[in-house]
C-alpha positions as MATLAB code, in Angstrom:
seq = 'XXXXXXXXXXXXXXXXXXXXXXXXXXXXXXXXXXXXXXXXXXXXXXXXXXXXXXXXXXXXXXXXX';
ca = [
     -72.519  -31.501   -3.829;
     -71.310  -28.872   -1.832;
     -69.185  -25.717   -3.915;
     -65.809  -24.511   -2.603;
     -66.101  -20.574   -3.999;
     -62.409  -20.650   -3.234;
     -61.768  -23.146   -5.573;
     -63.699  -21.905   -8.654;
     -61.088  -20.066  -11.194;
     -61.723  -17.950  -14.222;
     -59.261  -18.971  -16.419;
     -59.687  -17.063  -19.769;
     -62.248  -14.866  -20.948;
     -62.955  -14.142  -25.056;
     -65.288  -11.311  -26.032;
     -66.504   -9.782  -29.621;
     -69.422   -8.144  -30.155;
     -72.067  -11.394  -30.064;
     -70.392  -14.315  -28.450;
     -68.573  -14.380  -24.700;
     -66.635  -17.071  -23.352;
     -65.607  -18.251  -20.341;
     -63.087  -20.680  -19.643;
     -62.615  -21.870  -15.807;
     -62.632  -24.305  -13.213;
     -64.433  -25.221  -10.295;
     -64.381  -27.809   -7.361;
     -66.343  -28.804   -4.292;
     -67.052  -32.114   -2.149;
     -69.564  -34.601   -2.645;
     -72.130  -34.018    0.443;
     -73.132  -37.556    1.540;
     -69.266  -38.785    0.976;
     -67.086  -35.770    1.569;
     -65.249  -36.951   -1.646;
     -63.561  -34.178   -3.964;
     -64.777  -33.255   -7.202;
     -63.554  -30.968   -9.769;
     -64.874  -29.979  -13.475;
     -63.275  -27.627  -16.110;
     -65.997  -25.533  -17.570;
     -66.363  -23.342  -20.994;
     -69.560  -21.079  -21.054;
     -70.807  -19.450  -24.665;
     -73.138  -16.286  -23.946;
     -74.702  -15.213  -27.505;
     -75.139  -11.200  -26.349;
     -77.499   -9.218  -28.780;
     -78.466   -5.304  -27.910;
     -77.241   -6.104  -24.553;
     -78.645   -8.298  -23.584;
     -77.479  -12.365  -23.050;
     -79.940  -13.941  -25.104;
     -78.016  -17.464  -25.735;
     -75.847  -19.710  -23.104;
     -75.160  -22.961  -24.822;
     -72.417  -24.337  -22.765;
     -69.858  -27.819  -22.857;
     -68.128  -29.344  -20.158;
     -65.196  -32.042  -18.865;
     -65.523  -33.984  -15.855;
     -62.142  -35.015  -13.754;
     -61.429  -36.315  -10.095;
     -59.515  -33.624   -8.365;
     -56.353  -34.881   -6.731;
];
């Protein structure tokens, strides 16, 4: 798979003072087919003293168009 960076999109960002996340969306091309992709992503960072000391993270699948 082969990332577009111009197609990769913050979309909404919630902070307090342990857990971070990250809302977005990202797309690319397959390499050996040159077919699209696209996912929606949510990222969780766990922050303590600092420091990012947790990343559990979920994600959706879906063809882009």
């Amino acid at each position: 798979m082969v990332p577009d960076p111009g197609r990769a999109k913050t979309d909404t960002v919630v902070a307090d003072d342990v857990h971070d996340v990250i809302t977005g969306h990202l797309a690319g091309r397959v390499r050996a087919t040159g077919k699209p992709y696209g996912s929606s992503f949510a990222v969780h960072f766990v922050v303590e003293n600092g420091l990012i000391t947790g990343f559990p993270t979920s994600r959706t699948g879906s063809p882009s168009p």
